[in-house]
C-alpha positions in Angstrom: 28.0 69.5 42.5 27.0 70.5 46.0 22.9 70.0 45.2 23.6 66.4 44.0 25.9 66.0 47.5 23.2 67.3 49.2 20.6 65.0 47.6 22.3 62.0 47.9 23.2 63.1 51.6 18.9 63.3 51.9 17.6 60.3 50.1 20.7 57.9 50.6 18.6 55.4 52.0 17.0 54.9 48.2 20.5 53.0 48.0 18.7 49.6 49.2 15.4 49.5 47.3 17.6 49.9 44.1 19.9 47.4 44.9 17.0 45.1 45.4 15.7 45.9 42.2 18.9 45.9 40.1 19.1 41.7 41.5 16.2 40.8 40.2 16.7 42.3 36.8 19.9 40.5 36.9 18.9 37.1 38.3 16.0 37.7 35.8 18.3 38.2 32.7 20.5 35.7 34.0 17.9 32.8 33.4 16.9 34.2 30.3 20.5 33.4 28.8 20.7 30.4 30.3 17.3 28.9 28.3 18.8 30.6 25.3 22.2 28.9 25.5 20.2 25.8 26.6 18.3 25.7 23.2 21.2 27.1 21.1 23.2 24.3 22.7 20.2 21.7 21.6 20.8 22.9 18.0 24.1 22.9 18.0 23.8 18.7 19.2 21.0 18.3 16.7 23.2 19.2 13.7 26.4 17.2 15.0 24.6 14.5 15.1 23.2 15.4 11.8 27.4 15.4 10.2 28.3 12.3 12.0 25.7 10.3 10.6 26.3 11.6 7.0 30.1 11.1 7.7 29.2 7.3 8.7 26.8 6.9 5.9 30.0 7.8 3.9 32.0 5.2 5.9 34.2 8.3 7.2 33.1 8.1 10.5 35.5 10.1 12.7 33.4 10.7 16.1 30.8 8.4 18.0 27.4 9.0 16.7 24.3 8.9 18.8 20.9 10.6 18.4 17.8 9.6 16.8 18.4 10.3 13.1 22.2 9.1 13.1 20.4 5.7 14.5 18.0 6.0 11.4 20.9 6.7 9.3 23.7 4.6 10.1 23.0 1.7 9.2 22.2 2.9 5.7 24.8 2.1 3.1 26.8 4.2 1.3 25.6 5.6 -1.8 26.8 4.7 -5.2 29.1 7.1 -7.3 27.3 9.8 -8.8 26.2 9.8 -12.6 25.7 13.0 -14.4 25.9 14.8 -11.1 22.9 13.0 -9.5 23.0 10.0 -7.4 20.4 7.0 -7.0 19.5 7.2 -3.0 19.2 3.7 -1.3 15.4 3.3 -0.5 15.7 2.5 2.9 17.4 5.2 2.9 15.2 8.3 1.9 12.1 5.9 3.5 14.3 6.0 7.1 14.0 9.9 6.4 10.5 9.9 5.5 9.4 7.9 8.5 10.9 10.6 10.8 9.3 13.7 8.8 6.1 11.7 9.5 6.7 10.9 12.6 6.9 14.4 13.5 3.9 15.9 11.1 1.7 13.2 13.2 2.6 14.6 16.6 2.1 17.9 15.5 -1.4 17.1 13.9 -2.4 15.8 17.7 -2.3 18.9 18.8 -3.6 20.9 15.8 -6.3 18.3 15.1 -7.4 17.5 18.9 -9.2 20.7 20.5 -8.7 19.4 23.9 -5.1 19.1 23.4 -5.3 22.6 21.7 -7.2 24.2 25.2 -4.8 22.2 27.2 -1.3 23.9 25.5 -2.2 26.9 23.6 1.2 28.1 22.9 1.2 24.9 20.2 -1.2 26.7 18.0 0.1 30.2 18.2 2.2 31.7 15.4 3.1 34.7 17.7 5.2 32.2 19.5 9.3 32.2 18.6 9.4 28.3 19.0 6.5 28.0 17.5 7.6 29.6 14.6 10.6 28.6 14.4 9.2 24.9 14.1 6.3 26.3 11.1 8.8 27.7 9.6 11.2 24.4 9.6 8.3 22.5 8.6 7.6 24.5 5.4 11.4 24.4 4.3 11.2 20.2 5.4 7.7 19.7 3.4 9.4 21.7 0.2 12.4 19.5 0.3 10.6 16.4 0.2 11.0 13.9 -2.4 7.8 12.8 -4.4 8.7 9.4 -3.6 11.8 7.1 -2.1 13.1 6.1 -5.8 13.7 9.8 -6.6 17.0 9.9 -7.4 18.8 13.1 -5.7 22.1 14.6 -5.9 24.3 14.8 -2.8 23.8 18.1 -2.4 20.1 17.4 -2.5 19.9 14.8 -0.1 21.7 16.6 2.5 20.0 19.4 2.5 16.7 17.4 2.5 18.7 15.6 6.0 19.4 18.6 7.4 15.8 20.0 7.0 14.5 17.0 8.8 16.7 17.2 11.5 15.8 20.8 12.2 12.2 20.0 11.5 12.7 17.4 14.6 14.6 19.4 16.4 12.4 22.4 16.5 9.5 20.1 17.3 11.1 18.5 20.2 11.7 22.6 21.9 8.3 23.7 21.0 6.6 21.3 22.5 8.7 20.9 25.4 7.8 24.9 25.8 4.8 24.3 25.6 4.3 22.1 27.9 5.5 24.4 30.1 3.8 27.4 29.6 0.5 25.7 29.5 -2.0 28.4 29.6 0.4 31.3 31.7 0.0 33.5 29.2 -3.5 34.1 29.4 -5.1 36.0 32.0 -7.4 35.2 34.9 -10.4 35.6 32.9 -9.5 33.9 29.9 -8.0 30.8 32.1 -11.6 30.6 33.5 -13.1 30.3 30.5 -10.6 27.8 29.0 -11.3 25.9 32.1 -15.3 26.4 30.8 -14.3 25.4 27.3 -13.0 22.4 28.6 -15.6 21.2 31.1 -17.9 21.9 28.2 -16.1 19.6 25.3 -16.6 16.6 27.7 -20.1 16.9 28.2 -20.1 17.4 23.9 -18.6 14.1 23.1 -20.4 12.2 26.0 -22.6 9.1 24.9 -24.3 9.5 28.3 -25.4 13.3 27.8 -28.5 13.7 25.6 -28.6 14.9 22.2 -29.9 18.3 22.9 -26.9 18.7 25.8 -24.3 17.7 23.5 -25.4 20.3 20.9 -25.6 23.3 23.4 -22.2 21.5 24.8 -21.0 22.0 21.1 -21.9 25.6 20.9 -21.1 27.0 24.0 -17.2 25.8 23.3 -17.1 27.5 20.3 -18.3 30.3 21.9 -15.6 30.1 25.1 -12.8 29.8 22.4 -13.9 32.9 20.4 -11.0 35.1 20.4 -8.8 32.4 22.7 -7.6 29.7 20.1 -7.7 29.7 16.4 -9.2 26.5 15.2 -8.1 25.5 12.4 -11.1 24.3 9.9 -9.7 20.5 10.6 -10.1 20.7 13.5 -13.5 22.1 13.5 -14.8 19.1 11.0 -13.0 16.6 13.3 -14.8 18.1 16.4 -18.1 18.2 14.4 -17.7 14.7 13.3 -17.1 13.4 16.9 -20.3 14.9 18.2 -21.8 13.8 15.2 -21.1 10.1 15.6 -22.4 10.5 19.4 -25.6 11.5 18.6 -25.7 9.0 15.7 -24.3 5.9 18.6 -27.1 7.4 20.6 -30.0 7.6 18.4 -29.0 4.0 17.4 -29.1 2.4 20.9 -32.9 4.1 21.7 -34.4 2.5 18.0 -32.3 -0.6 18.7 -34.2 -0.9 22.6 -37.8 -0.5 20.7 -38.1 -4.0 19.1 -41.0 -4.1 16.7 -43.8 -6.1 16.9 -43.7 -9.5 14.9 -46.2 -10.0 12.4 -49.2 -12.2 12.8 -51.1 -14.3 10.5 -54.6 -13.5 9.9 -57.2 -15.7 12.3 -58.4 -18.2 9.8 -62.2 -17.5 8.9 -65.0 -20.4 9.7 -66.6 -21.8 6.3 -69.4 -20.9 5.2 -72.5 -23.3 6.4 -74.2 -24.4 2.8 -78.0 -22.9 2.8 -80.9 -25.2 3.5 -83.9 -25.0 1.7 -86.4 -23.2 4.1 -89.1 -25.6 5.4 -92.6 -24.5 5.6 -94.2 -23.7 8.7 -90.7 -23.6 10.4 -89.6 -21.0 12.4 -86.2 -19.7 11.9 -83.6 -17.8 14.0 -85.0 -13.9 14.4 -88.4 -15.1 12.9 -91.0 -14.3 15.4 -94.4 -16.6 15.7 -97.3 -15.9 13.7 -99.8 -14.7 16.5 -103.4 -15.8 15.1 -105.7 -13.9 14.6 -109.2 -14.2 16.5 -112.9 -13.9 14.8 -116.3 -13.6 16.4 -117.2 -17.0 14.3 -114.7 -19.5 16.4 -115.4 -19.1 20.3 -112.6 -20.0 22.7 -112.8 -24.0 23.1 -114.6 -24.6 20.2 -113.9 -27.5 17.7 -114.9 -26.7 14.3 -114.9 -30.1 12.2 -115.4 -29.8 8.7 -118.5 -30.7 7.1 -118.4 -34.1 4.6 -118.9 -33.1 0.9 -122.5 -35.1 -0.7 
């Protein structure tokens, strides 16, 4: 024992830095649990809200019920008894559910299908996330529960386990975007940020009408480029991408032939009529016809008048 006295009688002063260090591990883990109760807590709420709206559906309510799919469910009537161990779901009701599983499937396409959305939160594209995955993995359980159509007729057991995969499909939703949103792009570094920033810059200059055609299509490549080994695109949301800078160079191209009007057509300059032909009158001179010049001979002198001679 007397090395470690001595030891600690050396290098007590170490006493401070780790004291330091031990709070912030602390404080750190400290927040951690909070967010975790915070979410667990969000669940929890989720699926009360889930019970007291089947338990008013049932006209058993026994607690106030608030939240977004008790409002969608409680003013659906009750259901009728069950035949043959299925029952006949009101429509409104299962529509009231299918409205809020495509509600949600919509939100989450503007992120998966916009890439400028996709740049701005990252983490909403990333299976590697927990939240993220979490809400995936609620969506695939949601999308196999689904009913091919309202007038499915579903047993109870059924229909609430098609409720409660909704609600968690929601619910999951709400926290991963909410995360998100939060992160933003933090868990990239400084590089990668730079070029995300690039990427962006870049997409406006791809789906401006004001750019030309050859600048949008550089535009266009270069993002694809920046986002190599960044973001998965999904292949929607390359055709929509494609299809936006398609339609800009189409707007474009339309506006310059629509500026160069063409030339209306004329009617041919009417021809003079012909001038009917005279008979040609003798000695007359016509047009291009020069004058006979005639001829001079030794037997008529200049200012001579030759008279003919009378016949006998």
């Amino acid at each position: 024992m007397q090395p470690v006295f001595e030891f600690i009688g050396g290098y007590w002063w170490l006493v401070f830095p780790l004291f330091g260090v031990l709070a912030s591990v602390g404080s750190a883990w400290e927040r951690g649990a909070r967010r975790r109760h915070k979410r667990r807590l969000e669940v929890l709420h989720a699926k009360a809200e889930l019970k007291a709206a089947q338990a008013a559906a049932r006209g058993r309510t026994a607690y106030p019920v608030t939240g977004s799919v008790a409002q969608q469910l409680s003013d659906a009537p009750a259901a009728p008894a069950a035949r043959d161990g299925h029952v006949s779901a009101p429509a409104s009701q299962l529509e009231r559910l299918f409205a809020a599983h495509d509600a949600v499937t919509a939100r989450w396409l503007e992120y998966e299908l916009d890439v400028a959305k996709l740049i701005a939160f990252p983490a909403m594209s990333d299976g590697r996330q927990p939240l993220t995955a979490a809400f995936l993995r609620a969506k695939k359980v949601a999308d196999g529960l689904r009913p091919p159509t309202p007038k499915t007729k579903l047993t109870k057991a059924q229909l609430t386990e098609y409720r409660d995969a909704v609600t968690d499909y929601e619910v999951a939703f709400d926290v991963a975007e909410r995360d998100a949103r939060r992160i933003k792009d933090s868990g990239f570094t400084e590089v990668e940020r730079k070029r995300l920033d690039t990427a962006k810059q870049l997409l406006t200059i791809a789906i401006d009408q004001a750019a030309t055609p050859a600048e949008r299509q550089l535009a266009y490549k270069r993002v694809r480029e920046e986002l190599d080994g960044l973001i998965s695109l999904s292949d929607e949301a390359v055709v929509v991408l494609e299809k936006q800078v398609a339609l800009e160079l189409t707007a474009g191209g339309t506006d310059a032939e629509a500026s160069v009007a063409p030339e209306p057509l004329r009617a041919p300059a009417p021809q003079p009529a012909p001038e009917p032909q005279r008979a040609p009158v003798p000695g007359a001179v016509h047009p291009g016809q020069t004058w006979p010049v005639p001829s001079r001979t030794t037997e008529t002198a200049p200012g001579r008048i030759v008279r003919p001679k009378p016949r006998p």
